[in-house]
C-alpha positions in Angstrom: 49.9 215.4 118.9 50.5 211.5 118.6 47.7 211.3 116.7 48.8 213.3 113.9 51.8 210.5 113.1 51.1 209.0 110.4 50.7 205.4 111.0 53.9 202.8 109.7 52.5 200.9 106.9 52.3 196.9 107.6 53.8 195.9 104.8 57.4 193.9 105.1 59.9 192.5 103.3 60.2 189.4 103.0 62.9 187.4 104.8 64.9 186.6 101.4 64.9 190.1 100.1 66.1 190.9 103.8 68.6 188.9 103.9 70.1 189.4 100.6 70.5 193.1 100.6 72.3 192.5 104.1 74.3 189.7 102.5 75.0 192.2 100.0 76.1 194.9 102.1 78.5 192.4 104.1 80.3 191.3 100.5 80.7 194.9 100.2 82.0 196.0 102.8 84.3 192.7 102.8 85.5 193.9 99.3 86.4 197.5 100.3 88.0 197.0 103.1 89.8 194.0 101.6 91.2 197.3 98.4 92.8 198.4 100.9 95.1 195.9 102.1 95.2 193.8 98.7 93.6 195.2 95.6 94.1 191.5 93.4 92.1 189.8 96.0 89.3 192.2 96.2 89.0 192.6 92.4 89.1 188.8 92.2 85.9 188.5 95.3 83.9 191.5 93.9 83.8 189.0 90.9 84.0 185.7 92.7 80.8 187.1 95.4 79.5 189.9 93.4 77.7 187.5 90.8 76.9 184.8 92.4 75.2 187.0 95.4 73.6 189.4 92.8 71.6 187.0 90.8 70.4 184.6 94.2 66.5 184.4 94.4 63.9 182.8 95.7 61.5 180.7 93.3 57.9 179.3 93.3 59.0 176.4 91.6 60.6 173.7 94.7 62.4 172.0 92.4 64.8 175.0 91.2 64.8 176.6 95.0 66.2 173.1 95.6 68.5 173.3 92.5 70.0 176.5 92.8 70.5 175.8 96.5 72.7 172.9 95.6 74.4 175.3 93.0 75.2 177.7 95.7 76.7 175.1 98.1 78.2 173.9 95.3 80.2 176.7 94.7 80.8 177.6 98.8 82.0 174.2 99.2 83.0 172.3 96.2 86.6 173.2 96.2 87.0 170.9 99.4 85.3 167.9 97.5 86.8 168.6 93.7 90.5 169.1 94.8 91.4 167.9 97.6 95.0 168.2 96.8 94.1 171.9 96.7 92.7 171.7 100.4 95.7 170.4 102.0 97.9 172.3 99.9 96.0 175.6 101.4 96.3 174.3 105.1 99.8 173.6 104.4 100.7 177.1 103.0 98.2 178.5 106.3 100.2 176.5 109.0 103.6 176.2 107.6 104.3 179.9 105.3 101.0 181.8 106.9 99.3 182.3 103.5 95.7 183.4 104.3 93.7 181.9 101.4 92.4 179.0 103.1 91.3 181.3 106.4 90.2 183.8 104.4 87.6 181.5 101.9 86.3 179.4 105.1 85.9 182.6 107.6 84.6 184.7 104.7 83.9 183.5 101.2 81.9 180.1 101.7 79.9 182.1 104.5 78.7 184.7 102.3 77.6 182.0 99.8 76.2 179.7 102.0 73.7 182.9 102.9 73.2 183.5 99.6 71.9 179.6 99.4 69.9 180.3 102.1 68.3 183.1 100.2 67.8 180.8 97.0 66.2 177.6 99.3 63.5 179.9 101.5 59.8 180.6 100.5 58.4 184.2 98.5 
């Protein structure tokens, strides 16, 4: 009877398409459970991580992997570098009036995107 299985075929994914259609399914399921409890904030992340995690892909070319790599950190990361008035203005508002933007873009937002460099910086 075994031998009447058909065999599993060898190909495979590769690791960036893997791990952007998981990245993908994590932003989603971020963004609906995140309608339920504040609607603003998910509209504003299905934009904010819907983009930016839709159009990351590996190239043959080093120099753009490299480039859109830097892009992507960029954009998980820059708002700690650009304005960092911003930054302790966000810790502030965490630790003093319990505001959960700046929790909520280091425990979830620049994660996401740093996987989404990730996928951008590794091999076809």
């Amino acid at each position: 009877m075994a031998l009447l299985v058909p065999q599993p075929s060898r190909t495979m994914a590769a690791p960036s398409t893997l791990l952007k259609g998981l990245n993908l399914c994590f932003a989603s399921t971020i963004i609906s459970i995140t309608t339920v409890l504040n609607f603003s904030l998910a509209a504003s992340l299905a934009i904010l991580l819907g983009i930016p995690l839709s159009l990351s892909s590996p190239s043959h070319n080093p120099f753009i992997r490299l480039t859109k790599y830097i892009a992507y950190i960029l954009l998980g990361f820059g708002w700690l570098v650009v304005s960092q008035e911003e930054m302790r203005q966000a810790i502030w508002d965490w630790e003093v009036l319990g505001v959960w933007f700046a929790p909520f873009v280091c425990l979830v937002y620049a994660p996401l995107v740093l996987q989404g460099s990730l996928v951008c910086l590794l091999p076809l």
